[in-house]
N, CA and C of each residue as an Amber inpcrd file, in Angstrom:
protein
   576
  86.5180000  67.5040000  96.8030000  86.2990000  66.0710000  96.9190000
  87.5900000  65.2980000  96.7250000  88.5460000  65.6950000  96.2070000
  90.0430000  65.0250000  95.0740000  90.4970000  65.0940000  96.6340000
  90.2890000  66.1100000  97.6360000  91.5610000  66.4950000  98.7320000
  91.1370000  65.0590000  99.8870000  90.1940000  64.2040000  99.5910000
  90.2640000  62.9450000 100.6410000  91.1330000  62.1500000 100.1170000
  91.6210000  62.3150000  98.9220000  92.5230000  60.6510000  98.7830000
  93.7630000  61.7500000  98.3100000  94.2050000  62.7050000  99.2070000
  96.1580000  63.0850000  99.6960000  96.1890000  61.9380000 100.6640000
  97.1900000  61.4760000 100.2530000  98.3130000  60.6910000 101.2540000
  99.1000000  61.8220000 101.9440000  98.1840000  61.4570000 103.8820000
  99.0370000  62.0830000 104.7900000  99.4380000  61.1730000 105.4150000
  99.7250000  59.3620000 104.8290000 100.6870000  58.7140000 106.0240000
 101.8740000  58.3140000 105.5320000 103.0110000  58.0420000 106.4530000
 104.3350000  57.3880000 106.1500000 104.6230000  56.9570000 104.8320000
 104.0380000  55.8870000 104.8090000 104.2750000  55.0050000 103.4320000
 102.7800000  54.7610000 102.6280000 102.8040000  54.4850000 101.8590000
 101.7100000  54.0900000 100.5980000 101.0270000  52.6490000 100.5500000
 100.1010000  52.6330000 100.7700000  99.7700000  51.0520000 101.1170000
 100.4590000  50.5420000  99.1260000 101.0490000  49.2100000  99.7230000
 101.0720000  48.6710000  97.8920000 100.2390000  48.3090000  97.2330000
  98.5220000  47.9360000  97.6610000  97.5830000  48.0540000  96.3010000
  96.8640000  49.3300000  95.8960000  97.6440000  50.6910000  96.1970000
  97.2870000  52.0250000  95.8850000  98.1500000  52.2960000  94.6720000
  97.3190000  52.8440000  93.5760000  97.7570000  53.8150000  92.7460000
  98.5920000  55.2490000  93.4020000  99.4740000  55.9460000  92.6810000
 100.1230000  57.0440000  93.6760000 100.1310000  58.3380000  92.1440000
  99.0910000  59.1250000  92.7320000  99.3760000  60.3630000  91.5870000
 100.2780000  61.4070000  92.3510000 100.9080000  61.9350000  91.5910000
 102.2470000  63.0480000  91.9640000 101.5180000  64.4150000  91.4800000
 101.3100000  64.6800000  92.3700000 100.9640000  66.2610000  91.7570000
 101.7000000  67.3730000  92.0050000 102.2660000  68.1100000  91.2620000
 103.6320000  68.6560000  91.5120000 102.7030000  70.2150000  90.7380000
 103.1730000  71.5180000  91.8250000 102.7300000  72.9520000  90.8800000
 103.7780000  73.9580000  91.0040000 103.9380000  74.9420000  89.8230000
 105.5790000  75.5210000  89.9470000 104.8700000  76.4930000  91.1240000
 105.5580000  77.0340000  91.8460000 105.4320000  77.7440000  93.0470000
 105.1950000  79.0740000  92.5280000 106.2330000  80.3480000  91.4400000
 106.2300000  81.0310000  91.0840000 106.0570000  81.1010000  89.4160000
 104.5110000  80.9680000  89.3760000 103.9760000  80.8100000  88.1580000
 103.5690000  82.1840000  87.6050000 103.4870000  83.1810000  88.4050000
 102.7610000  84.6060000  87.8130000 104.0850000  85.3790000  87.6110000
 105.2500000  84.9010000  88.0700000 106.3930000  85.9690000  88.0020000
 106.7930000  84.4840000  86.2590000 106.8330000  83.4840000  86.7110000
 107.2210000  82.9600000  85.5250000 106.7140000  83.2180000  83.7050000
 105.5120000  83.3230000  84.0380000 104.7170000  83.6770000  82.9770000
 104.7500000  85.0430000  82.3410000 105.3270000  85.9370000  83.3390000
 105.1660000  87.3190000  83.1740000 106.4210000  87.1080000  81.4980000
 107.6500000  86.7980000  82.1680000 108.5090000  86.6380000  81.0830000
 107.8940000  85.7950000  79.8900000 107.1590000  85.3180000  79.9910000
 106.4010000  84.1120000  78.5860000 105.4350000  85.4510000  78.1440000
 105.2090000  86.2800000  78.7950000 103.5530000  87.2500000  78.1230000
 102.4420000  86.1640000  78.5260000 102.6700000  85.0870000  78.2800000
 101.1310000  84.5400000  78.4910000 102.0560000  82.7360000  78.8730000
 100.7410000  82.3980000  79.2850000 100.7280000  80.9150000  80.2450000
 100.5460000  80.0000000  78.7470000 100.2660000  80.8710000  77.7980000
  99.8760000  79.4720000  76.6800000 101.3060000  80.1490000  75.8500000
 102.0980000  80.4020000  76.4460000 103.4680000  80.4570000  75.2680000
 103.9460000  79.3520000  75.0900000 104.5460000  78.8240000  73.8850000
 104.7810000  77.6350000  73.5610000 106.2690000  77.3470000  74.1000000
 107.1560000  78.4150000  74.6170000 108.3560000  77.5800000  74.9320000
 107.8490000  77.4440000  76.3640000 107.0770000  77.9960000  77.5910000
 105.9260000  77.2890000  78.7950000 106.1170000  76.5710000  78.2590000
 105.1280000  75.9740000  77.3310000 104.2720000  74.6470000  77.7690000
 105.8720000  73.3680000  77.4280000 106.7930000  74.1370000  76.4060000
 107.7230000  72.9400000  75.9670000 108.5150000  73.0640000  77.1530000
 108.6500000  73.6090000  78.2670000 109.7150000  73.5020000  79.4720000
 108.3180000  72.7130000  80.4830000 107.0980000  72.8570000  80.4910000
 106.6290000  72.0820000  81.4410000 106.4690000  70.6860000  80.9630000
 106.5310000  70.5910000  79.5430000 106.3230000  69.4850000  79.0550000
 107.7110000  68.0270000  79.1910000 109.1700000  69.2730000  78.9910000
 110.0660000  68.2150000  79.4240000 110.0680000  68.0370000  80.7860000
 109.4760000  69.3670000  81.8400000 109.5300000  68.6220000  83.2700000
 108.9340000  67.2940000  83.5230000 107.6460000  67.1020000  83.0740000
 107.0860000  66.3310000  83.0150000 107.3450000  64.8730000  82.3620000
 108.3450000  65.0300000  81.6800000 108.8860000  63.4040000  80.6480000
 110.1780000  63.4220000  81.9120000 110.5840000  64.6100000  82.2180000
 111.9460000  63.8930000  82.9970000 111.2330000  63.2850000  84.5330000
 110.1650000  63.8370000  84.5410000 109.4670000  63.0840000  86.2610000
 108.9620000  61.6560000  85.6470000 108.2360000  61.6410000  84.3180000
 108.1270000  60.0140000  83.8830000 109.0420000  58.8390000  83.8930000
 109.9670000  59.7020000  83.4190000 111.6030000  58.7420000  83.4040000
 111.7870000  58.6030000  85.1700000 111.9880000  59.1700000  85.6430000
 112.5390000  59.4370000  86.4660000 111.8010000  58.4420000  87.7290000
 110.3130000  58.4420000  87.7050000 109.4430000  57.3890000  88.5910000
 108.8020000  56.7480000  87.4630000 109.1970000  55.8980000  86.6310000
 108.5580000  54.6460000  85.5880000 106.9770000  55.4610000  85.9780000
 107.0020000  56.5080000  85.5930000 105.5210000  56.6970000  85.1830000
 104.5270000  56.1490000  84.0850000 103.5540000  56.1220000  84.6370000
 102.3580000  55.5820000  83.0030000 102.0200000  56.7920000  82.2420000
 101.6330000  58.1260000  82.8600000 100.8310000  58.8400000  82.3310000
 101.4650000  59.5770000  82.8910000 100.9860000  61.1230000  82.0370000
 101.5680000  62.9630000  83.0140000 100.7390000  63.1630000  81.6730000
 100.1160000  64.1810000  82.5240000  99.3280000  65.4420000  82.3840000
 100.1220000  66.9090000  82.8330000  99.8510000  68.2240000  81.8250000
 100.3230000  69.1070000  82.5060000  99.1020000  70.3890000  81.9420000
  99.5970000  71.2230000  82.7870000  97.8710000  72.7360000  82.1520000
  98.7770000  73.6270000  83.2200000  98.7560000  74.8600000  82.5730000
  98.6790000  76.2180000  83.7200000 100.3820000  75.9580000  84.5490000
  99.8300000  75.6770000  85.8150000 101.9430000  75.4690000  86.6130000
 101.4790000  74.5300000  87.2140000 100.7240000  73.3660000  86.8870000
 100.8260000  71.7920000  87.0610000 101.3080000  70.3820000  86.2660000
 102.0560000  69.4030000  87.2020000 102.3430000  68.6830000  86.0800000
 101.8650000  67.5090000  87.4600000 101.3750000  66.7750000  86.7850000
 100.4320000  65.1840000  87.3220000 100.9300000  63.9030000  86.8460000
 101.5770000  63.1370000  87.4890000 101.9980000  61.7210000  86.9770000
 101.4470000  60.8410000  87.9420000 100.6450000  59.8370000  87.1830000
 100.5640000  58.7730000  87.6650000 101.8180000  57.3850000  87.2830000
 101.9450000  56.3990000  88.8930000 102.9300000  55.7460000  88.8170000
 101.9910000  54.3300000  89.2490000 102.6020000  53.6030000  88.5790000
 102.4810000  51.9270000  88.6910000 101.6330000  51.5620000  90.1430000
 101.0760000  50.9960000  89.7860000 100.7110000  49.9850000  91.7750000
 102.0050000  49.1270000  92.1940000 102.8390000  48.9520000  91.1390000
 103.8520000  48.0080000  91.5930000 104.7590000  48.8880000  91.9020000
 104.8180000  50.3280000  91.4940000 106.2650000  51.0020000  91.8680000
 106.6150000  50.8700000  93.7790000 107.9990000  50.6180000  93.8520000
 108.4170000  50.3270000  95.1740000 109.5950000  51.0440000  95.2810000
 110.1910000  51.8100000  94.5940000 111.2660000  52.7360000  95.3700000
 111.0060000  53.3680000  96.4080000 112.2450000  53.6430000  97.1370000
 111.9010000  54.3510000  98.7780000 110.7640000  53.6020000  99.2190000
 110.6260000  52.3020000  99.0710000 109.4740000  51.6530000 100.3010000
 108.1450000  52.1180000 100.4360000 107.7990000  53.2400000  99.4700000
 106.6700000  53.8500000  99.0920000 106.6090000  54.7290000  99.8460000
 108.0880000  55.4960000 100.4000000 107.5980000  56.0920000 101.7580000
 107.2450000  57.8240000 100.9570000 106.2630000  58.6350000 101.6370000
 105.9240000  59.5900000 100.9250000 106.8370000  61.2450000 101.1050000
 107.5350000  60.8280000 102.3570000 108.8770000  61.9960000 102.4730000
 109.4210000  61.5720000 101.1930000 110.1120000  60.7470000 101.1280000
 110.5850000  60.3280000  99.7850000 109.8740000  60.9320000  98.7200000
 108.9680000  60.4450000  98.1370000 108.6220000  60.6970000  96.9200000
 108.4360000  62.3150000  96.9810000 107.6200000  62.7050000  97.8770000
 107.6260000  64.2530000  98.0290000 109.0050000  64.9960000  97.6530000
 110.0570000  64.7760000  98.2280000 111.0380000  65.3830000  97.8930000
 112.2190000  65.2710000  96.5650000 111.8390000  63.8300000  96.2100000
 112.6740000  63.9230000  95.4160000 111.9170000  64.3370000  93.7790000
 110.2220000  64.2120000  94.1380000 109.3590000  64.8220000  92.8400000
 109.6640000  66.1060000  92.5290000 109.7480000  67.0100000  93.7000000
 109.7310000  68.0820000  94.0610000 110.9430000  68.6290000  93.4430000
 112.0140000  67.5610000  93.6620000 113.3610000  67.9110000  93.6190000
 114.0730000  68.4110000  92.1910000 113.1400000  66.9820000  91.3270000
 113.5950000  66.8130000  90.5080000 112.5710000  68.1260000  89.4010000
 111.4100000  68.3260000  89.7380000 110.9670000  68.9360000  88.6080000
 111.4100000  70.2580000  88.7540000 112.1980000  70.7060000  90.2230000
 112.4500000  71.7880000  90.3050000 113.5440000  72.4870000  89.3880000
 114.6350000  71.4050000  89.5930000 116.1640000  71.3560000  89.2570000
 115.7180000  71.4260000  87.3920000 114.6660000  70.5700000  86.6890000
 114.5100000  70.4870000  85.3810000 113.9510000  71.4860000  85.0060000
 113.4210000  72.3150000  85.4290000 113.1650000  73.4360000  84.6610000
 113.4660000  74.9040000  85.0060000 114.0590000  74.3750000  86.1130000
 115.1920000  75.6610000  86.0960000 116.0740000  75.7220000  85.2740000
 116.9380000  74.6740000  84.9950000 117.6210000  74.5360000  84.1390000
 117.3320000  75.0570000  82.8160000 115.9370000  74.8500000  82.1760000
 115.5060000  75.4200000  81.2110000 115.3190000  77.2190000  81.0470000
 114.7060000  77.1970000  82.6830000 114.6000000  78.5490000  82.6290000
 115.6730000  79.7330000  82.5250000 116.4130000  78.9580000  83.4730000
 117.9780000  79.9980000  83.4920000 117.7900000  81.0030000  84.8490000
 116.9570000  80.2760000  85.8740000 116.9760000  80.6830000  86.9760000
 116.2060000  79.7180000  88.0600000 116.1990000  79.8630000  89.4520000
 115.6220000  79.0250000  89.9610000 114.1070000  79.3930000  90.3170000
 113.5160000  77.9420000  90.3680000 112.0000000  78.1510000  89.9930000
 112.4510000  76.7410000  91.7650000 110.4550000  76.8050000  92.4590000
 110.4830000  75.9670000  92.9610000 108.9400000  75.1510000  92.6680000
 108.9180000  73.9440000  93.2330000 107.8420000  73.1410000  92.8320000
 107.1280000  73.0260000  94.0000000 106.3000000  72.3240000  94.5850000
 105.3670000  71.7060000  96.0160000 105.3150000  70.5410000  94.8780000
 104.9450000  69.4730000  95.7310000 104.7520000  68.1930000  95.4940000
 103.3650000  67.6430000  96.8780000 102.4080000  66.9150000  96.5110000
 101.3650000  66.1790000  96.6350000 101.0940000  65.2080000  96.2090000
 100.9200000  64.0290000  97.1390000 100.9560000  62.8040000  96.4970000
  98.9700000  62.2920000  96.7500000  98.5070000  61.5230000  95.9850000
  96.6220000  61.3230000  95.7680000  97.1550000  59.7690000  95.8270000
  96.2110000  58.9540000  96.5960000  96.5070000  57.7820000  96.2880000
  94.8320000  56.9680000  95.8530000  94.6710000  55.9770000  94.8270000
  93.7800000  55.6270000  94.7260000  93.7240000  54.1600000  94.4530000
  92.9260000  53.1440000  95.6240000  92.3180000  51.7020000  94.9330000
  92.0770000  51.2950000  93.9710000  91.4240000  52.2450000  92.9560000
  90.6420000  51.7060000  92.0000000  91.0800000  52.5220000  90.9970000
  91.0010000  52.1700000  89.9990000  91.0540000  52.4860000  88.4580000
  90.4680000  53.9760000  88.5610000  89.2940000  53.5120000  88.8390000
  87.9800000  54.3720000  88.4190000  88.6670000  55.9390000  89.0030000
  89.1740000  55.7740000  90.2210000  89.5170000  57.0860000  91.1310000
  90.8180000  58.0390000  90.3860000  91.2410000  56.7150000  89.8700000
  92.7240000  57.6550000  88.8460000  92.2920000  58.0550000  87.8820000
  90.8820000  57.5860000  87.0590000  90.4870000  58.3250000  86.0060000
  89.7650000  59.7360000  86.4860000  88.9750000  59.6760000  87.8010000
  88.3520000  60.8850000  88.2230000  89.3360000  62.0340000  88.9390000
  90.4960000  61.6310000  89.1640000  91.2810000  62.2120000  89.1770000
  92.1700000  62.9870000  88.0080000  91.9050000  62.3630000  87.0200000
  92.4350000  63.0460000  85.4390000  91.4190000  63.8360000  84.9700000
  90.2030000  63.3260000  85.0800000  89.1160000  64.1780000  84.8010000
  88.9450000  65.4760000  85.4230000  89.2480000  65.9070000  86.7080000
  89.2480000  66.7940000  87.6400000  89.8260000  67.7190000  87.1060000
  91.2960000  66.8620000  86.9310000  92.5540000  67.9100000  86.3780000
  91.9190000  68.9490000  84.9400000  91.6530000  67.8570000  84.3460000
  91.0420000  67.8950000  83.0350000  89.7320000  69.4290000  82.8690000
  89.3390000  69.2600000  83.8150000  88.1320000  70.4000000  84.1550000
  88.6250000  71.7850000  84.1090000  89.3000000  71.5210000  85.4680000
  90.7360000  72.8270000  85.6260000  91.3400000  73.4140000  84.6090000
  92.3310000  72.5110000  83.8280000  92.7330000  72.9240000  82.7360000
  91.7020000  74.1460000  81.7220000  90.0940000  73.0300000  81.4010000
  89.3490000  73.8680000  80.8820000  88.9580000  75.2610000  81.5470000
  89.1300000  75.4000000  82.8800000  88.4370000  76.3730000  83.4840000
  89.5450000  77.2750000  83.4680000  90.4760000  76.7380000  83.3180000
  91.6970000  78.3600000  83.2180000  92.0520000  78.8100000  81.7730000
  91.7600000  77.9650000  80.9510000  91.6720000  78.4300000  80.0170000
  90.8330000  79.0520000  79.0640000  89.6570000  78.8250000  79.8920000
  88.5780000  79.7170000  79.4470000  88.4760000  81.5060000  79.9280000
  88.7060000  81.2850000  81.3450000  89.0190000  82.5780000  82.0220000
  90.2210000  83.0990000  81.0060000  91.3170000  82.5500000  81.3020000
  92.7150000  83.3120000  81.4120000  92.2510000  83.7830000  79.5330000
  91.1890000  83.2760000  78.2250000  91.0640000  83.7440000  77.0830000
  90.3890000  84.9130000  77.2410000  89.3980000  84.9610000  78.3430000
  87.8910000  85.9310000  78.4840000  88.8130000  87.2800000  79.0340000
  89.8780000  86.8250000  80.0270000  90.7900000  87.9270000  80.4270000
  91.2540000  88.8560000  79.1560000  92.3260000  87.9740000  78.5680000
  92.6430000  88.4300000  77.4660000  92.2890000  89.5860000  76.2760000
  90.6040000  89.0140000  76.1380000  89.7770000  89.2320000  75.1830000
  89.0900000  90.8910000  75.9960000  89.0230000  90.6170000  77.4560000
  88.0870000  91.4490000  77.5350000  88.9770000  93.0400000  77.8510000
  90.1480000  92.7370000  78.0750000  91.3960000  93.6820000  78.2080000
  91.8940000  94.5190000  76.8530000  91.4630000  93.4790000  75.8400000
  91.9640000  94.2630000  74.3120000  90.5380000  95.1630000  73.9890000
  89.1650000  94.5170000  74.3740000  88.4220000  95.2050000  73.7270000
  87.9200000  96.8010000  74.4500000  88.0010000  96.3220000  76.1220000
  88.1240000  97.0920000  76.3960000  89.0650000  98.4340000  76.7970000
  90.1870000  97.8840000  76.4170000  91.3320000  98.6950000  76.7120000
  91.7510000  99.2180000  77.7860000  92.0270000  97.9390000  79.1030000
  92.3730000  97.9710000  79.9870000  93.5510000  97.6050000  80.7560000
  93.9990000  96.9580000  81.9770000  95.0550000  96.5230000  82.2110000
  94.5060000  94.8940000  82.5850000  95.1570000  94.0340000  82.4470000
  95.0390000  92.3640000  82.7320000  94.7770000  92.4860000  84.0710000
  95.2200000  93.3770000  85.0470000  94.6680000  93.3360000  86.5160000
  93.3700000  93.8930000  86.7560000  92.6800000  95.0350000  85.7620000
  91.6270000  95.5230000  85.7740000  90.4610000  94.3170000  85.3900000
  91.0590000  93.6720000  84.0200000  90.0370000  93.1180000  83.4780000
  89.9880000  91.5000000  84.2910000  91.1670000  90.7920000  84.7700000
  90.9890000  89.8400000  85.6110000  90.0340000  90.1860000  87.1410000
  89.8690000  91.4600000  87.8070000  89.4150000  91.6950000  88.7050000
  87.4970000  91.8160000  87.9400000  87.5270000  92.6210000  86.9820000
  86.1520000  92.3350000  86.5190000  85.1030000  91.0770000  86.3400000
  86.0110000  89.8100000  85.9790000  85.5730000  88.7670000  85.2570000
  85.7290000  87.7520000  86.2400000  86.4920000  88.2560000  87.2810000
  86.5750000  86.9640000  88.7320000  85.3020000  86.8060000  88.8970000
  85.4270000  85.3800000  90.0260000  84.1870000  85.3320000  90.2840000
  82.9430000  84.6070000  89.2140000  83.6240000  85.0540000  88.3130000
  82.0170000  84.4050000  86.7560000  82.2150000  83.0870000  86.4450000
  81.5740000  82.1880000  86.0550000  81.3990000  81.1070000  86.0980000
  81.8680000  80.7110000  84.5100000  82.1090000  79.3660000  84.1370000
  82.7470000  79.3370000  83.2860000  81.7590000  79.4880000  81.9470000
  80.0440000  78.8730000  82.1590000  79.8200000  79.2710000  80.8670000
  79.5550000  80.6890000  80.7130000  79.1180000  81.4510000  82.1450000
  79.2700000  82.9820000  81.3610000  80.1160000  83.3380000  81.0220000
  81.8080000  83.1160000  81.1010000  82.6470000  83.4560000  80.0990000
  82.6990000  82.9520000  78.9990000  82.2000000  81.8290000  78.4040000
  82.4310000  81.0320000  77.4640000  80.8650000  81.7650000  76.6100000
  79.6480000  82.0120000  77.3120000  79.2680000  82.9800000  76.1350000
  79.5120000  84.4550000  75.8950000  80.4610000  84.9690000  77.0290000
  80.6810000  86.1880000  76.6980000  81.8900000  85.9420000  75.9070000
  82.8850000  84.9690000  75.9290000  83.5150000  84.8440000  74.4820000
  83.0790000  84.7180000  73.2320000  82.2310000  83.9180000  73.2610000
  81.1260000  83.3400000  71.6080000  80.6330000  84.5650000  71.6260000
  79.7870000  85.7380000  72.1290000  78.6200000  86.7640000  71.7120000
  79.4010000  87.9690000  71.8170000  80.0030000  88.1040000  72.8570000
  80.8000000  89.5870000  72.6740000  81.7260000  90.0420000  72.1220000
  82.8510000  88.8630000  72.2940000  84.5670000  89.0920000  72.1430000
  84.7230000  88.0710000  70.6170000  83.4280000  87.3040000  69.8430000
  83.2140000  86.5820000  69.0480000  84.7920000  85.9990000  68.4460000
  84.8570000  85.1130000  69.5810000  86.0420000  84.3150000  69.7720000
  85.3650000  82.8560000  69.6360000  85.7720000  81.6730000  69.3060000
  85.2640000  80.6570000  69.6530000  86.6150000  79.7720000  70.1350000
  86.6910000  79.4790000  71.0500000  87.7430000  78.9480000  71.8490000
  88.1530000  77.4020000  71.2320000  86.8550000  76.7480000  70.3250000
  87.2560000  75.3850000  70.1160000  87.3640000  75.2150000  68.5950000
  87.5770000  76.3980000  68.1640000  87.8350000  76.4260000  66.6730000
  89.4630000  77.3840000  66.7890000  89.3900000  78.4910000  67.7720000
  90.7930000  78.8590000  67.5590000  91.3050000  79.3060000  67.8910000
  91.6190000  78.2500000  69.0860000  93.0610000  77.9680000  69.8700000
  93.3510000  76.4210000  69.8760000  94.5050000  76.4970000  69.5920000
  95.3540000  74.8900000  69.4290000  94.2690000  74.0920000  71.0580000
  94.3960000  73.1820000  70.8970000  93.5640000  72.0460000  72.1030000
  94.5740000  71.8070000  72.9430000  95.7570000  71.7810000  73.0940000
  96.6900000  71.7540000  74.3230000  95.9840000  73.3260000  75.5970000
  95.7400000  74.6190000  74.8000000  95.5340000  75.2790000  75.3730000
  93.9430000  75.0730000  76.2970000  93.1720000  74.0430000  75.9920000
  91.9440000  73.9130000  76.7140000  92.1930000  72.4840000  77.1640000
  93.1150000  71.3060000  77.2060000  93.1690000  70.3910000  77.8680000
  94.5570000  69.9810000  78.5020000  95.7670000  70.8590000  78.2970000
  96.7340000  70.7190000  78.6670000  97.7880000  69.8680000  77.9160000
C-alpha cells in the first residue's frame, strides 16, 4: 500500500511532505562482520548515518531498524527545486560516503523518495516502518533462539522458520525458546 505514494515524477509538488528512504545495499555481508544486526556499534554507525542525512536535508525526524534509515523533511524544504534526481542522489550519496567511512570500507545505499499531503500519511508511513522493524526483529530473535536450541546453522534454522507469521514466532519464543522479547532485549532492538 506505502509503494503508491513513491515519487516517480521530476520534481515534488511543494505542499508534499518528502520521506527519504534510504537501505544499505550490502547488509548480510555487513552484518556478518557485526555477528548480528542488533550489534551496538550497527546500530551506532546507522545511527550517525542517519543524524548526518538530518543535518544534511534540515530533517524533522529519522527513523532507522535492520539496513534502513527514513527521514522525513519539511513541506517547506526547497533545495534542488525539489527535483527528485537530486535528492535521490545526493541522499544516497551522502549516507553512503558516512558510513563507509565508519566502516572502513565501501558500503552502498538506494535511495526512495514517499511523498505525502497529509500529516496523517507521514504518520502511516512511520507506523509501517515501525511494523517492519517489529517483524525483523522478532524473526531475526526466533532465528537466533531456534539455532542455539536446536543446534543448527542460521541458514538451516532461518530456512525452517521462513514463511511463519509473526505471532507464531512470538509464541514459539514465549513457550519454547522461553524468551520474552519485551522484557529482554533493549527496545531499540524491536522499534529501531
Amino acid at each position: 500500500y506505502m509503494k503508491a505514494f513513491l515519487i516517480e515524477v521530476d520534481q515534488v509538488p511543494d505542499e508534499v511532505f518528502i520521506v527519504l528512504k534510504l537501505k544499505l545495499r550490502q547488509f548480510t555481508t555487513a552484518v556478518k562482520i557485526f555477528k548480528s544486526p542488533f550489534s551496538y556499534d550497527y546500530r551506532n554507525m546507522m545511527c550517525a548515518t542517519a543524524e548526518a542525512l538530518l543535518t544534511e536535508f534540515n530533517g524533522l525526524y529519522a527513523e532507522t531498524h535492520k539496513d534502513e534509515i527514513s527521514i522525513l523533511l519539511p513541506k517547506s524544504y526547497t533545495q534542488f527545486g525539489r527535483r527528485t534526481f537530486q535528492l535521490h542522489t545526493l541522499a544516497a550519496s551522502t549516507a553512503s560516503s558516512v558510513f563507509s567511512l565508519q566502516y572502513g570500507e565501501k558500503v552502498q545505499f538506494d535511495a526512495e523518495l514517499y511523498g505525502f499531503y497529509f500529516e496523517d500519511g507521514v504518520f502511516d508511513y512511520f507506523r509501517w516502518r515501525q511494523a517492519d522493524a517489529e517483524r525483523f526483529a522478532v524473526f531475526t530473535h526466533a532465528v537466533t533462539n531456534y539455532k542455539r536450541i536446536k543446534k543448527i546453522s542460521t541458514e538451516k534454522a532461518e530456512k525452517a522458520l521462513k514463511g511463519r507469521s509473526t505471532n507464531i514466532l512470538m509464541w514459539w519464543l514465549t513457550n519454547e525458546a522461553k524468551v520474552n522479547l519485551n522484557s529482554s532485549t533493549p527496545l531499540w532492538h524491536r522499534r529501531g
